[in-house]
C-alpha positions as CSV (number, residue, x, y, z in Angstrom):
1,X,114.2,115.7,106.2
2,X,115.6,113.8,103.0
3,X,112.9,114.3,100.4
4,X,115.2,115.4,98.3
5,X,117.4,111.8,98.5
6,X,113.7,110.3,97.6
7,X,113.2,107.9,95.0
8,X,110.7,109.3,92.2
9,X,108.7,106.0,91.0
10,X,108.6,108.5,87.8
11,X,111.9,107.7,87.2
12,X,112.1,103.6,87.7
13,X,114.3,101.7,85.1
14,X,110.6,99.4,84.6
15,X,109.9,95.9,84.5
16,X,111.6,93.4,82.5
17,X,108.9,92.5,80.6
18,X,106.7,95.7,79.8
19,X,102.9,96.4,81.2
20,X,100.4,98.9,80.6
21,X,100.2,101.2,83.7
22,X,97.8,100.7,86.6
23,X,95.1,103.5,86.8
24,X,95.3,103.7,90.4
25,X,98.2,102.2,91.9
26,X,102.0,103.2,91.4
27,X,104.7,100.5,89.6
28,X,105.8,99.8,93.4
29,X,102.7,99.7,95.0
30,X,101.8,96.7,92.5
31,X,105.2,95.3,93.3
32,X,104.2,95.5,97.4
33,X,101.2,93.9,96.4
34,X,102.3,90.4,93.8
35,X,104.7,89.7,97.0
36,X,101.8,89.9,99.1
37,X,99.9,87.8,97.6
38,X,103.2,85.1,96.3
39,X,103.6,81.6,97.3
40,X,106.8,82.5,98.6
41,X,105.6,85.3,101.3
42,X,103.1,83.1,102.3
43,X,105.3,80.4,103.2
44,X,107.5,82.3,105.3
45,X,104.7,81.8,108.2
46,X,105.8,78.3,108.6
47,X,109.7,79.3,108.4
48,X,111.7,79.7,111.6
49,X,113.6,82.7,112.9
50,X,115.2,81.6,115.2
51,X,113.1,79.5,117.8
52,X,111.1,76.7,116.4
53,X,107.5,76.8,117.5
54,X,107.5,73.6,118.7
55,X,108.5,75.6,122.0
56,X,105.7,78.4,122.4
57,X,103.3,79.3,120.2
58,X,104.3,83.5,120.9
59,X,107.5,83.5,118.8
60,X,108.4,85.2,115.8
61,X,108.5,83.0,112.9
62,X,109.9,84.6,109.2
63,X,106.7,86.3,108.1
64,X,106.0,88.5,111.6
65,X,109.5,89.1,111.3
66,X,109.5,90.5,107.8
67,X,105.9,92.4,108.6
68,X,108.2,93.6,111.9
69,X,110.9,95.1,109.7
70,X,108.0,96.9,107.0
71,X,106.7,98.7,109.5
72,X,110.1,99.6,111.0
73,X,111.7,100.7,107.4
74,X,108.0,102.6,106.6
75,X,108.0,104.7,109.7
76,X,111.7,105.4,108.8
77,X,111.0,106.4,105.5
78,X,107.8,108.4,106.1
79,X,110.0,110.5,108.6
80,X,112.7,111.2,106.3
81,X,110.1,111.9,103.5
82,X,111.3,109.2,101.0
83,X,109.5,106.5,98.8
84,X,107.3,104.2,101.7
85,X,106.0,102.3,98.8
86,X,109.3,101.4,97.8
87,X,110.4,101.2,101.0
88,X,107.7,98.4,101.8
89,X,108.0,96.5,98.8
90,X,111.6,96.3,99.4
91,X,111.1,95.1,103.2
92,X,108.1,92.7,102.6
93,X,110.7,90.8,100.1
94,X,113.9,90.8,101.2
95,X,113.5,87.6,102.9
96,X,111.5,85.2,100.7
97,X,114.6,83.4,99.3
98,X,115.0,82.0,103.3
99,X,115.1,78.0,103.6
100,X,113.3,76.5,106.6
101,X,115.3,76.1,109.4
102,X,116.8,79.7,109.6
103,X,120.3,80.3,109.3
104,X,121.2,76.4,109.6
105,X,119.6,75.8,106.6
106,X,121.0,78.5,104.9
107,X,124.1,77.1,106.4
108,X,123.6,73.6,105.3
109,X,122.1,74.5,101.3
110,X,125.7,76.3,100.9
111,X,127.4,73.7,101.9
112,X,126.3,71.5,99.5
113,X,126.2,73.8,96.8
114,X,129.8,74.6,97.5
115,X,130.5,71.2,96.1
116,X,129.0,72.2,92.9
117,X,131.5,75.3,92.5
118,X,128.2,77.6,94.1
119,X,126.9,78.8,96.9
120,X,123.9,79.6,98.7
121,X,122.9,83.1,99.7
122,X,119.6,83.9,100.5
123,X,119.0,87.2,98.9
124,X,120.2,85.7,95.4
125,X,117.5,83.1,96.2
126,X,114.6,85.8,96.8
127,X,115.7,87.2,93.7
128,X,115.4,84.2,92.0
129,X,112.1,83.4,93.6
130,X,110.1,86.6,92.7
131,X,112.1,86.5,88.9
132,X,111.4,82.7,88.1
133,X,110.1,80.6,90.3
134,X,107.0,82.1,91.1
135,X,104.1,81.0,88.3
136,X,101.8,83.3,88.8
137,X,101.2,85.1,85.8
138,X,100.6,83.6,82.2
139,X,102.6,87.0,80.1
140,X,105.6,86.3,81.8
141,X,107.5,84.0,84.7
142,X,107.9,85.3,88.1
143,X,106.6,88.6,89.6
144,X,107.7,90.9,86.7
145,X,108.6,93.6,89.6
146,X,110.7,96.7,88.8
147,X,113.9,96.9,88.6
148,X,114.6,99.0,91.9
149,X,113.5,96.1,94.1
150,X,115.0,93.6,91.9
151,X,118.1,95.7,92.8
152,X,117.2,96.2,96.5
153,X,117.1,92.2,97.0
154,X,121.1,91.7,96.0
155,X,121.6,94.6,97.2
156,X,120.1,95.9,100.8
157,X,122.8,94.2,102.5
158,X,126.3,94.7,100.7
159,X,127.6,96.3,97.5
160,X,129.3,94.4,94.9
161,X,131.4,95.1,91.9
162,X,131.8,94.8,88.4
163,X,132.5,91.1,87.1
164,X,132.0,90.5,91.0
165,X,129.3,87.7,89.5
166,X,127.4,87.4,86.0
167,X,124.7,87.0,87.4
168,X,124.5,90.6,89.5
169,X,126.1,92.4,86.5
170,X,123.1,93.9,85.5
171,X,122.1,95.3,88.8
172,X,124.5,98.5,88.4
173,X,127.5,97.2,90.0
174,X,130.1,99.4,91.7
175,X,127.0,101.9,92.6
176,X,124.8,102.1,95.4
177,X,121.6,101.1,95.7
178,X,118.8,103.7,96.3
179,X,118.4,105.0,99.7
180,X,115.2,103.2,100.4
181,X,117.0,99.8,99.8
182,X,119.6,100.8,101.7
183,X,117.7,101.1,105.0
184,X,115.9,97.8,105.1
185,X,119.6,96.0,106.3
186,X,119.1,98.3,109.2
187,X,115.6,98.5,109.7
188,X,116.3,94.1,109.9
189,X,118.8,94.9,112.2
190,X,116.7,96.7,114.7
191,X,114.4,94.2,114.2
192,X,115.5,91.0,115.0
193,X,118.2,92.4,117.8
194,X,114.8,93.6,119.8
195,X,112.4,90.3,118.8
196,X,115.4,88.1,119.3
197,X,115.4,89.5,123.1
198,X,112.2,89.0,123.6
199,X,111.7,85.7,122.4
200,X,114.7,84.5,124.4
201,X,113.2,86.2,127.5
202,X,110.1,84.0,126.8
203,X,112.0,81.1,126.2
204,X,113.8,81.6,129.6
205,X,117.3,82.2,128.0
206,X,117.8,85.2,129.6
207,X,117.0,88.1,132.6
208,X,116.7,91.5,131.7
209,X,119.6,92.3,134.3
210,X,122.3,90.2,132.0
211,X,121.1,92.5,129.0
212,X,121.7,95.3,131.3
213,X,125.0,94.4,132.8
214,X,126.6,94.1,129.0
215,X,124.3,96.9,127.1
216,X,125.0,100.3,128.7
217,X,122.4,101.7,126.5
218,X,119.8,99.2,127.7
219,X,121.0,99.0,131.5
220,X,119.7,102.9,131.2
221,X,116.0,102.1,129.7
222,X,115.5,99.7,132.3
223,X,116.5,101.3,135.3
224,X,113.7,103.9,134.0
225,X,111.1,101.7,133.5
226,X,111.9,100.0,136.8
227,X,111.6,103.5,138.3
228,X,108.4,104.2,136.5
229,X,106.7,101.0,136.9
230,X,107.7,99.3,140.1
231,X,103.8,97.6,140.5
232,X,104.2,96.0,137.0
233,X,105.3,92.6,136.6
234,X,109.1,91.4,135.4
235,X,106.9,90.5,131.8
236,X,105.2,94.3,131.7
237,X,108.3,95.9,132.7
238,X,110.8,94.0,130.0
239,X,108.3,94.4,127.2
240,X,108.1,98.2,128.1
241,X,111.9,98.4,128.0
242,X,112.1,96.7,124.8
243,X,109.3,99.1,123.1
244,X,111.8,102.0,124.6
245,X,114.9,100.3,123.1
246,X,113.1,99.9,119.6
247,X,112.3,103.5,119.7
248,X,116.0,104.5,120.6
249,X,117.4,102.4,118.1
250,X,115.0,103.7,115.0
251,X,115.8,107.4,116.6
252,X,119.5,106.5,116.2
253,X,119.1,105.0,112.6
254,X,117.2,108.6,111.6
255,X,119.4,111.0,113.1
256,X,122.7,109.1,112.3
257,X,121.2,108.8,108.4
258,X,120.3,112.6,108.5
259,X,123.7,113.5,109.5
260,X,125.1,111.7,106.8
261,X,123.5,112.6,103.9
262,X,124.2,116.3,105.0
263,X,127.9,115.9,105.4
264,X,128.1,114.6,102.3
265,X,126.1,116.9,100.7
266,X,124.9,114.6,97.6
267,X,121.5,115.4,95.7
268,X,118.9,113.4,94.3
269,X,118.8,109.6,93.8
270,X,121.0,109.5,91.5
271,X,123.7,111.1,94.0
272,X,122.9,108.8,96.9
273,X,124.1,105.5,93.9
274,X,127.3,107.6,92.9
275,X,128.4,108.1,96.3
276,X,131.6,106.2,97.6
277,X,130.0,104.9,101.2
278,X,125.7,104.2,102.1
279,X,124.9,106.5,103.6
280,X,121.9,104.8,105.7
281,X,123.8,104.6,108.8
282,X,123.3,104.4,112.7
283,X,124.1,107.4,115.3
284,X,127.6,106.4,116.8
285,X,126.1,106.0,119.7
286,X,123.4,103.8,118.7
287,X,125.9,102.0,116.4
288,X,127.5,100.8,119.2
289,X,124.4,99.6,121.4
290,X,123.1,97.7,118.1
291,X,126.6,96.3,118.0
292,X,126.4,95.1,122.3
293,X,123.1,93.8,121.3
294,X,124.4,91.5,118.7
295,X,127.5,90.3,121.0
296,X,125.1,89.8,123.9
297,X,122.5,87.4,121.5
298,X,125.9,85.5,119.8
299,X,127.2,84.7,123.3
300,X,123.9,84.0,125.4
301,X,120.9,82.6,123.1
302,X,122.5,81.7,119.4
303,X,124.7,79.5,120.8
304,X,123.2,78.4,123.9
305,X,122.6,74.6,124.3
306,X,119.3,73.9,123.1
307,X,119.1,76.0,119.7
308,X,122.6,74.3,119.3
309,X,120.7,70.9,119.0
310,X,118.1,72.2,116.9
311,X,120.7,73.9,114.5
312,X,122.8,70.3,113.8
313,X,119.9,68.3,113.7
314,X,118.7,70.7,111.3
315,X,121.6,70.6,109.2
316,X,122.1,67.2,109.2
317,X,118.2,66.3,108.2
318,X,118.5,68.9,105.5
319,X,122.4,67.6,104.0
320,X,121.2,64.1,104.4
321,X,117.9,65.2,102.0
322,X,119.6,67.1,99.3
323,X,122.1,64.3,98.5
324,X,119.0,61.8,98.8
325,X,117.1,63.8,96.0
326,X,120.4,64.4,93.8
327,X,120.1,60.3,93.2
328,X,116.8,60.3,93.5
329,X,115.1,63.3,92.0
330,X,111.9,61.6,91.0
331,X,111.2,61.0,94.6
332,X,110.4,64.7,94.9
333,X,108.9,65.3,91.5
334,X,111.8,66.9,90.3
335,X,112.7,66.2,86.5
336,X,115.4,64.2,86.7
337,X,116.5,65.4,83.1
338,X,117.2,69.1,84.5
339,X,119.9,70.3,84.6
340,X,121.7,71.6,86.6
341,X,120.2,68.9,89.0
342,X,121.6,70.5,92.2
343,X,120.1,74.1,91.2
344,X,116.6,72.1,91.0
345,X,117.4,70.3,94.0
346,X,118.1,73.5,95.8
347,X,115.7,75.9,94.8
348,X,113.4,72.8,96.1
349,X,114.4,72.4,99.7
350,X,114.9,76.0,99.6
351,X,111.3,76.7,99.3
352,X,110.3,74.5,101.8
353,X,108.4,75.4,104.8
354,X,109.7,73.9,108.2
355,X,107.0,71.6,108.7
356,X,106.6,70.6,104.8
357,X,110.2,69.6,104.9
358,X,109.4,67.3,108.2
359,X,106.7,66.1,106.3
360,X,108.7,65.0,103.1
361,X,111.8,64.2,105.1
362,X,109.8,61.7,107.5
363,X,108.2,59.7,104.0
364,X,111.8,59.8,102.7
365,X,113.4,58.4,105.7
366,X,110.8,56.5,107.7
């Protein structure tokens, strides 16, 4: 449908530090693979979503997540006849700069590093995990990956511009990013809207008629499924609506990203950068379901009483550890001669797993 908006890997801007070309695999498919096979993807097994395990063993933690949105963003991509190596590279990383704990550590890190004149934002962090904090490689630190997924990590979610930050100056502010990039903020939002239901149906948060009664959109899948299945259990009947809601929303994300790019009539990659607005978008329609969805979760499972307690505990543990290991840096193996010390001290906890930080914190503290 879009081939023409596709990203040629012909034309990538390269690596930072140069390599000899692969004889069988493309610059991004070697990306895809060195985030595979990084410290910092594996560790997102033992990073919370959003429920902690410690209360089923069926939720989605940070890496099924992440695998949840590549295969979301690929099928996307494939349809619309653009870059799926690209495409996957770009989803497979775009979380790996997550602290444990979810968004309350996220929370909690920028707190502290607000005291520092910085903050914390988890795709800078991924960026600076894959650039220099991965060792993996004795020609050069971090991954080495091209600069289109370099790009896509600062940028999949928001557009900055010029002198916005030093730091980002490099990564063509003021443009767009590529249109593969530009899906995967999407592709995670059809993603976790759907898993985040379905883990909070296991976890008992919620009935499939309270989706209903706020979701127009979903109150129609369901009263279909009900007609179609009325011998299945509640558990086979919600799981079927939410495989029929996944398929709506991706259906929406397509056609509303088709329409788009037509209306604005840009060509080649280099027009999908110069163009004023993304143009990765939802269907209006389905815009406004994904929008219900997101409403319904804030008011009925993100806030609800028991991930409340997990999230201030959380943050509290994790606050109560960062200004432990500013005094104390040695306790954590941290040079206590770098500098800055609270950039060492966060990239630290940052890369922490859930349970390694438990593990650390309960020696610290016991």
């Amino acid at each position: 449908m879009l081939s023409h908006l596709r990203f040629p890997v012909g034309s990538s801007l390269g690596r930072r530090y140069p390599e000899p070309e692969h004889p069988y695999r493309n610059a991004f498919q070697r990306d895809r693979d060195r985030i595979v096979h990084s410290r910092a993807f594996r560790r997102l097994e033992h990073k919370t979503q959003v429920f902690a395990p410690t209360l089923s063993d069926h939720f989605r933690n940070r890496l099924t997540h992440t695998i949840e949105v590549s295969q979301i963003s690929r099928t996307i991509a494939g349809v619309l006849g653009l870059n799926e190596d690209l495409t996957e590279a770009l989803a497979l990383v775009h979380d790996v700069g997550h602290p444990p704990f979810a968004h309350a550590g996220e929370a909690a890190l920028d707190q502290m590093m607000q005291q520092f004149g910085e903050r914390f934002d988890h795709n800078i962090q991924s960026l600076r995990a894959v650039d220099s904090i991965e060792h993996r490689y004795p020609r050069f630190p971090g991954l080495n990956l091209t600069f289109e997924v370099r790009e896509g990590v600062v940028k999949h979610s928001r557009d900055f511009e010029p002198g916005e930050s030093p730091f980002l100056d490099q990564y063509l502010p003021g443009l767009r990013p590529v249109l593969e990039a530009q899906l995967i903020d999407l592709a995670d939002e059809v993603a976790y809207n759907t898993a985040d239901l379905d883990d909070a149906f296991e976890a008992e948060l919620l009935r499939p008629e309270q989706v209903a009664a706020e979701v127009p959109a979903y109150a129609e899948i369901l009263d279909t499924v009900e007609t179609q299945f009325p011998g299945a259990t509640d558990r086979e009947r919600f799981q079927e609506s939410i495989r029929q809601l996944v398929d709506d929303l991706v259906s929406g994300l397509i056609e509303g990203t088709v329409s788009a790019a037509r209306a604005a009539g840009v060509q080649g990659a280099d027009g999908v950068r110069r163009h004023a607005v993304r143009l990765a978008t939802f269907s209006g329609e389905t815009r406004e379901t994904s929008l219900q969805l997101k409403r319904f979760l804030h008011a009925h499972v993100y806030s609800s009483g028991k991930l409340g307690e997990d999230r201030r505990a959380s943050m509290e543990h994790l606050i109560q550890m960062f200004r432990y290991l500013m005094e104390n840096p040695e306790k954590a193996g941290l040079d206590a001669a770098q500098t800055p010390r609270h950039r060492a001290v966060c990239d630290y906890i940052a890369g922490m797993t859930d349970r390694y930080f438990l593990q650390v914190y309960g020696k610290l503290f016991a």
